[in-house]
C-alpha positions as CSV (number, residue, x, y, z in Angstrom):
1,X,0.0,0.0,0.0
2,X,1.6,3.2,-1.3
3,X,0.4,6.6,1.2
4,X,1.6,10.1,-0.3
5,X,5.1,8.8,-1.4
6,X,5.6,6.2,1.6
7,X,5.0,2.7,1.9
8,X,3.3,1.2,4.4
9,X,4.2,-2.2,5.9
10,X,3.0,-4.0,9.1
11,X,5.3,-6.2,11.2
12,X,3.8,-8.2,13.9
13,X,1.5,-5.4,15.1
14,X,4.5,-2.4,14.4
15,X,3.4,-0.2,11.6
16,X,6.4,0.9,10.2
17,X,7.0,3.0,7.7
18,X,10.1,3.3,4.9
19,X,10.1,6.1,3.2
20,X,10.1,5.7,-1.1
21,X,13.4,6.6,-3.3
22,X,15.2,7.6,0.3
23,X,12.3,10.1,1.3
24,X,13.7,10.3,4.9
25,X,16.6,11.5,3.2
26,X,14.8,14.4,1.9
27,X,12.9,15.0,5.0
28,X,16.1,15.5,6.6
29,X,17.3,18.0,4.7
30,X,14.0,19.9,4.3
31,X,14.7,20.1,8.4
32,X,18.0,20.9,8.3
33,X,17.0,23.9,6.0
34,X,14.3,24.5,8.6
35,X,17.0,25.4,11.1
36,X,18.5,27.0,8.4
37,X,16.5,29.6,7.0
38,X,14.6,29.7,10.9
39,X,18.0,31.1,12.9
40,X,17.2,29.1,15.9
41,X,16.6,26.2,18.0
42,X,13.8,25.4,20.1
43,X,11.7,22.6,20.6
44,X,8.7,24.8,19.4
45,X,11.1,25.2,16.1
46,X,11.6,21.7,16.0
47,X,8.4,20.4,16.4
48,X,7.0,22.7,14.0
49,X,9.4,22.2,11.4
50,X,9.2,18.7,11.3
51,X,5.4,18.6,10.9
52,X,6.4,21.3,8.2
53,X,8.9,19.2,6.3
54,X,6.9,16.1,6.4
55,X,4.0,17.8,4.9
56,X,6.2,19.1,2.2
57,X,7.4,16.0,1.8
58,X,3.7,14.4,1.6
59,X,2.9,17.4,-1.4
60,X,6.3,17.3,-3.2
61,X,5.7,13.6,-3.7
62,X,1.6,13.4,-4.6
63,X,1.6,16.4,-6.6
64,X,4.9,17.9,-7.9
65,X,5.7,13.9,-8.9
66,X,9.2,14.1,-6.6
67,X,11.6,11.5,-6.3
68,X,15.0,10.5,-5.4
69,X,15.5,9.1,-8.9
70,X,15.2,12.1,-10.9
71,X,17.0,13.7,-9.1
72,X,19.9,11.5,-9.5
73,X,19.3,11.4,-13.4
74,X,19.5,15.3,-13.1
75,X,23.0,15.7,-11.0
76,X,24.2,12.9,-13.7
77,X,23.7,15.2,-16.3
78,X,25.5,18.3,-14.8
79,X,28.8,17.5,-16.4
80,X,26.9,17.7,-19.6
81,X,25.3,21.2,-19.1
82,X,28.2,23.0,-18.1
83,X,30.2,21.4,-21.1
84,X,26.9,22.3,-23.6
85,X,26.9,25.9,-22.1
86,X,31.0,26.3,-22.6
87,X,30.4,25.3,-26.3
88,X,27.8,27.4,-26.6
89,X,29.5,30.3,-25.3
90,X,32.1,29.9,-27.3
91,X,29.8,29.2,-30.1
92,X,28.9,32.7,-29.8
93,X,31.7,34.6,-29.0
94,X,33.2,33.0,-32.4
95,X,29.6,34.0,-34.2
96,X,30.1,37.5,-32.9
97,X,33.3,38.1,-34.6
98,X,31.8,37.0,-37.4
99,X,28.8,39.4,-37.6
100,X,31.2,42.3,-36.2
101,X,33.7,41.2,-39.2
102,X,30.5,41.8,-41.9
103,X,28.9,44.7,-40.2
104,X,32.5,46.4,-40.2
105,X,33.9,45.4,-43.8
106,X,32.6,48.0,-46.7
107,X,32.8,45.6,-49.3
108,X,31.0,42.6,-47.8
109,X,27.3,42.6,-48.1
110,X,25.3,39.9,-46.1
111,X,23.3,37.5,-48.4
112,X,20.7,35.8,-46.2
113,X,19.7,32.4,-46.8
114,X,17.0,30.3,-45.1
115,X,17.8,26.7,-44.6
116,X,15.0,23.6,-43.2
117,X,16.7,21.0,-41.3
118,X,15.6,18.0,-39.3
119,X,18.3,16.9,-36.6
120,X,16.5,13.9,-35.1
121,X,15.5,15.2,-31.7
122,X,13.1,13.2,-29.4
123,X,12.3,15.5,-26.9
124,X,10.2,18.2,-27.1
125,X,13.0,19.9,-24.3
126,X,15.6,19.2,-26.7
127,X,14.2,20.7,-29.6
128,X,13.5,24.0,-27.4
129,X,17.2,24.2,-26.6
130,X,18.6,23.6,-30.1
131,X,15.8,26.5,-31.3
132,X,17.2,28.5,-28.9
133,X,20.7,28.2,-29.1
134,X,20.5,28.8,-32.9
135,X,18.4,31.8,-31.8
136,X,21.1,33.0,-29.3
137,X,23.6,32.9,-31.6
138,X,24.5,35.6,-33.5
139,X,23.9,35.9,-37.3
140,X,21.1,33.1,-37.2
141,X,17.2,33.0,-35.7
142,X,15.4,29.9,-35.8
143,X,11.9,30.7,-37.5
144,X,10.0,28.2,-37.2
145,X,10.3,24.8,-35.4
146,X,7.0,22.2,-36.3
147,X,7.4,18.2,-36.4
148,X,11.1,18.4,-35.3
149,X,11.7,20.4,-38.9
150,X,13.8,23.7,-38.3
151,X,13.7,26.7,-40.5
152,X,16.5,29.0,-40.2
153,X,17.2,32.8,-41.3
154,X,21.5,32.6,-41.6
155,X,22.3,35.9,-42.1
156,X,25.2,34.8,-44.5
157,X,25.1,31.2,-45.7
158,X,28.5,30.1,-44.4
159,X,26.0,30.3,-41.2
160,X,23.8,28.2,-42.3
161,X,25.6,25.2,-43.5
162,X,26.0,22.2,-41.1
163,X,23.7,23.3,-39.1
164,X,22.7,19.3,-38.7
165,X,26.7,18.5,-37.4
166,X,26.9,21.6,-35.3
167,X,28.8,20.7,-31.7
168,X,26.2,22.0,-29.7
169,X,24.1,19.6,-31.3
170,X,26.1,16.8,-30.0
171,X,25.8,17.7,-26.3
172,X,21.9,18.2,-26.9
173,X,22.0,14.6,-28.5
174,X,23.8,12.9,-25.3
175,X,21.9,15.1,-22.7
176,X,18.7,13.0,-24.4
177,X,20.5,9.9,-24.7
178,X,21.3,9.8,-20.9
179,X,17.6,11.3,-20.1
180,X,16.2,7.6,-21.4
C-alpha cells in the first residue's frame, strides 16, 4: 500500500513506515534547512518544522511527482550542461566576430539564406534548446520549429551550412541519450 510517497508495511503489530526513493533523506534535509532559513533552535522550532517538512514531503511527492531518482538522473547530467553551455559560449563569441567582421567590412554585403533542417530530436525539451541556441547565436534565428523540422534565417550562408553537425548539437543529443 503506497500513502503520499511512503510505503506502508506492518510487522507483527508495528506499523512501520520506509520512506520511497530515500524520502527520509529528503525529509532531513527539508529540516536541516528548517534550522536553516529559521536562525534558531527550540523545541517549538523543531516540532513545527518537522510537521512542516513532512507535509512538504507528503505534497512534493503526490503532486509535484518528486523522487530521489530524478533527481539523481539530473545531478548525472550536470557534467553535460556545463560542457553544452561552454560550447555554446564559445559558439557565440566566435559568431560574434563573425557578424562584427561583416557589419564592419565595406565591401561585404550579407546575403541571407534560409535553410529547413531535421536533426532527429526526441524531446520536445531538446528541440527547445537547439531552437534556442541557434536563436542565441548571433547571425542566425530559428523561425520556425513544427514536427522536429527547423527553419532558419542565416544571415550569411557560411551560417547556415552544417547546421545538422553543429557541436552543440552533440551535447543536446547525449543530454537525451542519458535522459532515457
Amino acid at each position: 500500500m503506497v500513502f503520499y510517497g511512503f510505503k506502508h508495511f506492518k510487522i507483527s503489530g508495528v506499523v512501520k513506515w520506509q520512506a520511497e526513493y530515500g524520502g527520509l533523506r529528503m525529509i532531513f534535509i527539508l529540516y536541516i534547512l528548517w534550522f536553516i532559513f529559521n536562525g534558531r533552535f527550540t523545541a517549538e522550532t523543531a516540532v513545527v518544522g518537522l510537521i512542516v517538512c513532512c507535509a512538504l514531503y507528503f505534497f512534493l511527492c503526490r503532486f509535484l511527482g518528486y523522487s530521489i531518482k530524478n533527481d539523481i538522473a539530473s545531478i548525472k547530467k550536470i557534467p553535460l550542461f556545463i560542457v553544452f553551455f561552454v560550447v555554446l559560449f564559445f559558439h557565440i563569441v566566435l559568431s560574434n566576430i563573425s557578424v562584427i567582421k561583416i557589419i564592419l567590412s565595406p565591401n561585404k554585403k550579407p546575403e541571407s539564406k534560409f535553410v529547413t533542417f531535421n536533426p532527429g530530436l526526441k524531446k520536445f525539451t531538446s528541440k527547445c534548446i537547439l531552437a534556442n541556441s541557434i536563436t542565441l547565436t548571433p547571425g542566425t534565428y530559428t523561425l520556425k520549429l513544427e514536427d522536429g523540422q527547423y527553419t532558419v534565417h542565416a544571415l550569411v550562408p557560411d551560417f547556415a551550412k552544417d547546421l545538422n553537425n553543429m557541436p552543440v548539437l552533440k551535447y543536446i543529443r547525449k543530454m537525451e541519450d542519458k535522459a532515457q
